[in-house]
N, C-alpha and C positions, 0 to 999 in steps of 0.2 A: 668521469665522476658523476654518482646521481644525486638528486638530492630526493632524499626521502625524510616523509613522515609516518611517524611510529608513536602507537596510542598504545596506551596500557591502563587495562578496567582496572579494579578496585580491588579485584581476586589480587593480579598480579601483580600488586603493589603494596598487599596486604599484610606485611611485619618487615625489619630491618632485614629479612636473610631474603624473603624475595626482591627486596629496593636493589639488594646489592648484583642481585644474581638480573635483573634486568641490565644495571647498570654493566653488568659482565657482555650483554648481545647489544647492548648501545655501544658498548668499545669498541668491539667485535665487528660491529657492521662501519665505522667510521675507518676501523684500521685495512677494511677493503676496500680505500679507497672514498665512499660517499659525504655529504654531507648531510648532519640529522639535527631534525626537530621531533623533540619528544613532544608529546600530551600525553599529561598524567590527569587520574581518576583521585578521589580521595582514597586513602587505605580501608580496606576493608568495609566495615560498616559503621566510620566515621558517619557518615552523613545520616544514618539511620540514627545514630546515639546522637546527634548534635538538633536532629528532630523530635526526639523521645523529650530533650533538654527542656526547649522549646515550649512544648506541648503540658510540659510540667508547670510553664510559669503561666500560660496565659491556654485556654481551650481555641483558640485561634486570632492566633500571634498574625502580629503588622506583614506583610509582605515583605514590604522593605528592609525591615531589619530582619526577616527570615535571610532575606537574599545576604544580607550582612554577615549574618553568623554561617548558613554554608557553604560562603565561599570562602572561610578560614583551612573549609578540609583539606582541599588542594593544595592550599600553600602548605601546608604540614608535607605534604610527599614532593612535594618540587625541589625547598630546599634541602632535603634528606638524600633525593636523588641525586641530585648536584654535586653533594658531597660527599659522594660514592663514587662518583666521576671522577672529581678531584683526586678524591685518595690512590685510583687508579692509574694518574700522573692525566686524564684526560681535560682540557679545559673545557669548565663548561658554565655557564647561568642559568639560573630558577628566573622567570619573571609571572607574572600574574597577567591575568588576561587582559586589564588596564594597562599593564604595562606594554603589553607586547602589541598595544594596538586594537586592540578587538571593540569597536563601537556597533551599541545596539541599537534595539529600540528604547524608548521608557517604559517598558512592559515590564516588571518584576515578576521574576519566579518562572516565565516562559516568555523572555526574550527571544527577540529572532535579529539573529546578526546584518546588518546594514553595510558595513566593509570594514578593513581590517590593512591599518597602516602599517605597513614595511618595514619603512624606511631602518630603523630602528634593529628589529630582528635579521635584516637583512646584513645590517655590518655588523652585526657578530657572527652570523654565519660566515660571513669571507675573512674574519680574524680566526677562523678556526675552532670556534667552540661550539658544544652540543646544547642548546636552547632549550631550554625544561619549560613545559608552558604550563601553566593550572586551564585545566579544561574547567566545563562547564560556566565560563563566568568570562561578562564584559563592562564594559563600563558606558551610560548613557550619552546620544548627542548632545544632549539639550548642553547649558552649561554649568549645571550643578555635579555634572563627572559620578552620578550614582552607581554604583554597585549594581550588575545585575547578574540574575542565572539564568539560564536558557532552557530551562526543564528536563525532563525525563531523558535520557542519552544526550546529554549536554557534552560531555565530553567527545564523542565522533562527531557530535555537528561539528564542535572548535576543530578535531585533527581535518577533515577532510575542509572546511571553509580554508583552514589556512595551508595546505596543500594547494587547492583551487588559486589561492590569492599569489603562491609564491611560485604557481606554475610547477611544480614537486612533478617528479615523474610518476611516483606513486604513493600510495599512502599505505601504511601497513596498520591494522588494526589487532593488538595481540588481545589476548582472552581465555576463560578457562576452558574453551573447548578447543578441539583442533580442526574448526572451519564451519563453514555451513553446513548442515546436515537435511535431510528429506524430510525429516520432521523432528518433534523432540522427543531427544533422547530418554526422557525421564517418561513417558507415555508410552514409548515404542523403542526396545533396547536393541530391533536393529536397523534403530535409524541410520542408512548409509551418508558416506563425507561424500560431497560433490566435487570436481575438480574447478570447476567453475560454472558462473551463473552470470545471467545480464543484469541489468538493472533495472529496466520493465518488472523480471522476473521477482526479484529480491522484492522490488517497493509491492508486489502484489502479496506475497509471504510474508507481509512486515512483521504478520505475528508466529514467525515459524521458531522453530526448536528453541534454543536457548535465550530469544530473543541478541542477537551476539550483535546484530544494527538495529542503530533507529532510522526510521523511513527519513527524518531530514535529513540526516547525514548520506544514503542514498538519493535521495532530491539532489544534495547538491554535488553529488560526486555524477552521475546523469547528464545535467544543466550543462558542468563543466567540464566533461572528459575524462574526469578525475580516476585512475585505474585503482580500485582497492582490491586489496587482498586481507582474509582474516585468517589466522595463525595464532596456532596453539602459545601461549607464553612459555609451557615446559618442555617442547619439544621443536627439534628443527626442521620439522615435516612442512611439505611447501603450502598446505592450509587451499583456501578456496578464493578463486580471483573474481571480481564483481566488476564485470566488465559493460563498458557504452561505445556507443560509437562518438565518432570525434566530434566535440562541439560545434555548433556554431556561431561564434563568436559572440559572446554574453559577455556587458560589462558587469566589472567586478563591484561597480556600486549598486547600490539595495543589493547587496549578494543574498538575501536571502525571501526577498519581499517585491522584486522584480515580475514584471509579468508571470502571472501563474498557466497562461496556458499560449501554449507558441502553434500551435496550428487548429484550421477549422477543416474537418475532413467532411467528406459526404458522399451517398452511396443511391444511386437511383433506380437499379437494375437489382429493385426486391419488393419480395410480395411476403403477406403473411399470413398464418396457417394457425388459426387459434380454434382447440379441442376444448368445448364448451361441458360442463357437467361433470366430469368424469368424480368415480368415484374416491374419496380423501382417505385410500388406503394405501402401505405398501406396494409396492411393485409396479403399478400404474404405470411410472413414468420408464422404468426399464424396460418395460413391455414396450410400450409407443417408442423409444430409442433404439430399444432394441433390432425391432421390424426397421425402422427406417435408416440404422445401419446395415443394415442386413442387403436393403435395395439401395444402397450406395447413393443416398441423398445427403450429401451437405449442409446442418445448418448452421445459421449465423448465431443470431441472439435466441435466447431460449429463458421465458419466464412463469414461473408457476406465480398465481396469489396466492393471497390467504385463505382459506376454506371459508363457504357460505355454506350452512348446513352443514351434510355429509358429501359434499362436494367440490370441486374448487375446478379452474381453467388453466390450461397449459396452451401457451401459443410461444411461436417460435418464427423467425423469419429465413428465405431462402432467397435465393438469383432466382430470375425469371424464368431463366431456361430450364431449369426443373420443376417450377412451379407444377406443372403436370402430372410429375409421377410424385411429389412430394404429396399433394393431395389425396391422390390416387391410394398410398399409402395409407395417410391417415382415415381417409373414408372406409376402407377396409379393415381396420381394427377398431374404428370407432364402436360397434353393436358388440364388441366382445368384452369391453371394458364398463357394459351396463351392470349395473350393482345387483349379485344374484341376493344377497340380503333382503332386497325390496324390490319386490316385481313394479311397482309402481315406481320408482325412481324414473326420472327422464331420463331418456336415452342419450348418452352423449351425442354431440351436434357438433360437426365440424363448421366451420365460419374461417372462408377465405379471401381475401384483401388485395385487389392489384393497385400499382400506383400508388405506391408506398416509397418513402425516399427514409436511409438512415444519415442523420447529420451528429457530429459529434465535433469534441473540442476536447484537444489532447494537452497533455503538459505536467511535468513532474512536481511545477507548482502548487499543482489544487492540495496536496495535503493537508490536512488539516486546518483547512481553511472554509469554514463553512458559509462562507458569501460565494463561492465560484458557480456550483451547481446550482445556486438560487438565483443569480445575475441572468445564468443561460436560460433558463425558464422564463424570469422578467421579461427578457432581450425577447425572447422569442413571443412569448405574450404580447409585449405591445408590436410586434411586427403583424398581430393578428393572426396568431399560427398556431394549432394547437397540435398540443402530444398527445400521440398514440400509446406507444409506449416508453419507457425510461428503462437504460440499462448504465450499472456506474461500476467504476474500479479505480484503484486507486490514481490512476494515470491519465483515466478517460470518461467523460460522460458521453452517451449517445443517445438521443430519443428519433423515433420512428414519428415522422408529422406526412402528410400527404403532398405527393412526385409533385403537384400545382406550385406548390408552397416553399419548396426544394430551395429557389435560385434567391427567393425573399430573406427566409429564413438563413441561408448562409452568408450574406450580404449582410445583414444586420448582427450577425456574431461576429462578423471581421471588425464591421465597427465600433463592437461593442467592446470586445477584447484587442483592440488595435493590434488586428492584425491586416498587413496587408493583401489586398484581394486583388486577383490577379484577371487579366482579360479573357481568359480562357479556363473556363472554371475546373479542367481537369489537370491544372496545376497547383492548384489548391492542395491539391492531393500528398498526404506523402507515401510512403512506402509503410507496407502492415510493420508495426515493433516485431512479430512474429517471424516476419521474417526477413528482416536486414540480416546483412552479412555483417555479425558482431564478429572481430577480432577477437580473439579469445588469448590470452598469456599464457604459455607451456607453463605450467604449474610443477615441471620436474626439472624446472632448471631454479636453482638459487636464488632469490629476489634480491638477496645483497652485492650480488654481482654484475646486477644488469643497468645500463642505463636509462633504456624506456622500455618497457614494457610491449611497447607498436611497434618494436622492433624485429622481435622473435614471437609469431604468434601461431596458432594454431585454428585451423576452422571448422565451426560446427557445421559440419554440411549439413548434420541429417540429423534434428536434436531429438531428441525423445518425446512423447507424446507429453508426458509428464516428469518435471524436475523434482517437486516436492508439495508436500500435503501440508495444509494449516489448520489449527485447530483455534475458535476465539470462544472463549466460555465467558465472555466479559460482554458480554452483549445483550439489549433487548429491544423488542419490538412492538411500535404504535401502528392501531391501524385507525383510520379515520371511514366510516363509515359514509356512504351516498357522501361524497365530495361532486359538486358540481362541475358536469364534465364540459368546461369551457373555455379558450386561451385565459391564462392568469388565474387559475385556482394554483396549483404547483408554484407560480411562482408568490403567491399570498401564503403558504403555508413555509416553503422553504426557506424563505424571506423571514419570516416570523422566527424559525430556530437559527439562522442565523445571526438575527439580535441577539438573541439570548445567547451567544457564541456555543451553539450544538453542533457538533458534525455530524452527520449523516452518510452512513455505508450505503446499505441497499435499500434500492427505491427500486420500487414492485407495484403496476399500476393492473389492478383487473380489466381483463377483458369484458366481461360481463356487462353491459351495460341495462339501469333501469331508469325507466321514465315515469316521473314521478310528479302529478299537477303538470303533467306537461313539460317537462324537467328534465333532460338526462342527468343520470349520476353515476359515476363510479365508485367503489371501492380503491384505498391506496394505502401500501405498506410499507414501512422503512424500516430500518435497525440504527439505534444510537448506542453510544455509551451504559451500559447500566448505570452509572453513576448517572446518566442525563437522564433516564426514565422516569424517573417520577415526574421531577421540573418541568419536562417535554410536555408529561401528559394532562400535568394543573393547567399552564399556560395554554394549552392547546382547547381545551373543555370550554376555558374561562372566553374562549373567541369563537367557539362553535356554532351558537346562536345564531350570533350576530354576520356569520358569515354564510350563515346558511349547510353546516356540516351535520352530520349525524352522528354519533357515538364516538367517543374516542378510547378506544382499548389498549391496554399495556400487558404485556409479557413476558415478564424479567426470568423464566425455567426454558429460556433457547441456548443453543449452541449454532455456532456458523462452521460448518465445515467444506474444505475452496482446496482444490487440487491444479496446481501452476505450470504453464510451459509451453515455451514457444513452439513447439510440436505438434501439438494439437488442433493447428490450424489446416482445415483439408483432410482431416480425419475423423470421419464422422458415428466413428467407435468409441469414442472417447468418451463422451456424456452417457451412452450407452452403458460401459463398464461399468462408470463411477454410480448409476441408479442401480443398475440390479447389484453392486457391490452392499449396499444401502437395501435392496429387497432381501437380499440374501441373510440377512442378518434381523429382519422384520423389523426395520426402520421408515418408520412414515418421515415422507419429506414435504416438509410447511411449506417454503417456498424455496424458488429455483431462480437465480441471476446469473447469467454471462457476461464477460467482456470475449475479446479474441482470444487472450491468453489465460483465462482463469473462470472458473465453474464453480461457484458456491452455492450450498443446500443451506438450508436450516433446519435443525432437527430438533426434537425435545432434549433438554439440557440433561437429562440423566441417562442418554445415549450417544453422546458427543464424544465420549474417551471410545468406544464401542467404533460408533463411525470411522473415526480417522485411522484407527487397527486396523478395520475391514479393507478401507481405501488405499490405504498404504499399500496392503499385501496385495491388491487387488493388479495394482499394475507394478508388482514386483520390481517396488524400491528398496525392500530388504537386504543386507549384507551381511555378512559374515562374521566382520568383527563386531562388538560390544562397546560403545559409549556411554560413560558414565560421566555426569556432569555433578561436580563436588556441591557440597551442600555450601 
């Protein structure tokens, strides 16, 4: 017998004939045997009407009682469902997220779940019944017992937390689509269905095709093992599995506010190769990618800034042992990338760097948490260390500080993120996320029939360069002008938007360095929130003086476009494709960030639906069939 958990959105619960026809694959999978815990969505677009409600009485209503009035939607489909069980002679209970245990934070409206008592859920599960839970909603420690909701994909955080908590073999996520897809379907109609994906991969596509997960509910499926699978609600196709490697032993209390990042890794044996001038046109970069795929050099991190002029810098880091021909490389296409536009334009200038160390801190924690990459900067600031360069993703920050600096710098992140530091500092180390041997779930055998999941599995020897392309039109970009280039400028600025609670995607630090009264400064660029750009950039102006910064620009007409997969490590064709994919379509690229497993551009925002067509087709993730996602 397994026990599984089974979430159904808001499509699939969305009038009495779909409650019933759920309630028909809830009998269904119980009468084979397992045991099930539902989470339900509110119906339809209860929650959008009970917003509209809202918004009617007051232009920005209390929190609290927001959180009051939307968690009424869930209960409306809990006990509907229940009694659709019932009628089908199956015993079952609706209980609410208080009920069933779920304690949060006091945070209204984006609570993050703290743990989630049993005892309770548990003996009804071993009486036999199927446990309807109202996703989205918990109820506070403190002891006033408040009402709370968990935000945006509130309901996967509850299915997969309380999978995690009840140790669930698996967790089945149903939906209007039939799994994760390469990209979205409504942009690119033949976005193909994957069979399965890791969870590195997933949390770096957070914003992929139908958005069908939220990145916490992959956070905590990650952290704990947790095997999901997403599955169509109208069909019995085996959907797509979201697969990690096995835990290691995380308790279940703060489930979801526990250490954000579980290892310091670091890399000594790199040097770096930064392309100074080049001109701020198309093709640029596929050219320089191009040739240095060509001579079968491997790079690691790869960063473009923002443009200065008609210009901007590309530098990218390699192993030592090719240091040689990687240069070799780039000095040879450097005169050909001179801008025939303007004979006077400087001639691009290569600038190479030995004795260079990469340090990073990994962990599924940092999500949206914008104190994590601001702490590691502090941490590293007062150890007296300063950053070269900065590369982030959803899973990892790494910055490039000097090989001197290396064994300080790692020493002071262990402590800072209590983690602990081992005597032989290449134990520190773990294994690339790229390339662990992920257990993968045969996705053509039945999920209602299986007990674990790690039982019958399947392996990616050989993954593909690329899983899937994202597209985020929801983004914009500050840059802060001549930032003083010295330990604790990053971490004074990242520091700063994380009071303001902003998070921060990409951070892009110029190469270019100007000395100014005797002064070095850099240029440095990030992407927030559109919704945080304005806020970012009053707050940021309003300290600029006083910190000694220079301008602060904002540019809300970007697109981020990020192509994902564990594949791409070791193949150094990949960044190659995905620019001239982007030249070939006369697409200028603003800026460039790496992590191991994902490559993101920014482009002008009224070429971002263009971009992600080009790239998609680019490394032939097209299919066959046609997905259509209901309105």
């Amino acid at each position: 017998m397994a026990l599984i958990v089974q979430k159904y959105g808001g499509t699939s619960v969305g009038s009495v004939e779909r409650i019933q026809a759920v309630a028909q694959r809830v009998y269904k999978t119980v009468k084979a045997g397992n045991s099930i815990v539902v989470v339900v969505s509110a119906m339809g677009k209860t929650t959008d009407g009970l917003v509209k409600l809202a918004t009617e009485i007051s232009p920005n209503p209390n929190r609290r009682e927001m959180d009051m009035l939307l968690s009424t939607g869930e209960q409306v489909t809990i006990a509907l469902l229940s009694m659709a069980l019932q009628e089908l002679g199956q015993p079952a209970i609706s209980m609410t997220g208080a009920q069933v245990g779920i304690v949060t934070e006091a945070e209204h409206s984006r609570a993050r779940i703290l743990h989630i008592e049993t005892t309770r859920l548990t003996r009804h599960i071993n009486e036999g019944k199927v446990v309807v839970v109202a996703g989205f909603q918990g109820t506070s420690s403190a002891g006033e017992m408040e009402i709370t909701t968990l935000g945006r994909g509130g309901s996967d955080t509850s299915a997969v937390a309380i999978a995690a908590a009840l140790r669930a073999n698996f967790c089945e996520i149903y939906t209007d689509v039939p799994g994760i897809l390469t990209t979205d379907p409504r942009l690119v109609a033949e976005a193909q269905l994957m069979d399965a994906i890791t969870c590195n991969e997933m949390l770096e596509l957070a914003s992929l095709g139908a958005k069908v997960l939220h990145p916490r509910a992959v956070e905590i499926a990650r952290n704990y093992g947790v095997p999901l699978v997403v599955r169509s609600s109208w069909t019995d196709d085996p959907g797509t599995w979201v697969t990690s490697a096995k835990p290691q032993g995380r308790s279940l209390i703060n489930l979801e506010i526990a250490r954000p990042v579980d290892h310091v890794e670091f890399d000594t044996d790199q040097a770096k190769v930064a392309l100074l001038r080049v001109p701020d046109k198309p093709g640029v970069a596929a050219r320089l990618f191009g040739e240095i795929s060509r001579q079968k050099v491997d790079v690691d991190l790869i960063i473009q800034s923002i443009h200065e002029g008609n210009s901007n810098d590309i530098a990218f880091t390699v192993t030592t042992p090719i240091l040689k021909r990687a240069e070799a490389v780039t000095a040879a296409i450097a005169p050909a990338l001179r801008s025939q536009s303007n004979p006077k334009f400087d001639e691009a200038e290569v600038m190479v760097e030995h004795n260079i160390a990469k340090v990073s801190i990994a962990g599924a924690g940092m999500i949206g948490r914008p104190g994590v990459a601001a702490k590691m900067f502090a941490t590293l600031a007062a150890a007296g260390v300063n950053i070269q360069m900065i590369s982030t993703s959803e899973v990892k920050v790494s910055c490039v500080v000097n090989a001197a600096e290396c064994d300080r710098a790692v020493s002071a992140l262990c402590t800072a993120f209590e983690i602990e530091a081992k005597s032989n500092k290449g134990e520190l180390l773990i294994p690339n996320p790229c390339t662990d041997a992920i257990d993968r779930v045969s996705p053509h055998t039945d999920a209602i029939d299986r007990v674990s999941p790690h039982t019958d599995v399947i392996n990616r020897v050989s993954p593909p360069p690329v899983c899937g392309v994202a597209l985020d039109l929801n983004q914009a970009r500050l840059a802060i002008r001549q930032l003083l280039d010295r330990p604790g400028m990053a971490a004074k600025l990242f520091g700063l938007l994380a009071q303001y609670n902003i998070s921060v995607d990409m951070i892009i630090q110029s190469q270019r360095c100007r000395v100014i009264d005797g002064v070095p400064r850099r240029d440095i660029a990030f992407t927030v929130s559109r919704l945080d750009g304005e806020n970012a950039r009053e707050m940021l102006t309003q300290v600029a003086a006083e910190l000694g910064w220079g301008e602060v620009v904002l540019d809300s007409a970007i697109a981020k476009v990020s192509i994902v997969g564990a594949g791409m490590v070791g193949q150094p064709g990949v960044a190659a494709k995905m620019f001239e994919a982007l030249a070939q379509q006369q697409i200028n690229i603003q800026m460039i960030a790496t992590s191991e497993i994902k490559i993101s551009c920014v482009v002008a925002q009224e070429q971002g639906v263009k971009a992600l067509q080009a790239i998609h087709a680019a490394f032939g993730l097209a299919g066959s069939e046609k997905f259509v996602v209901p309105v």
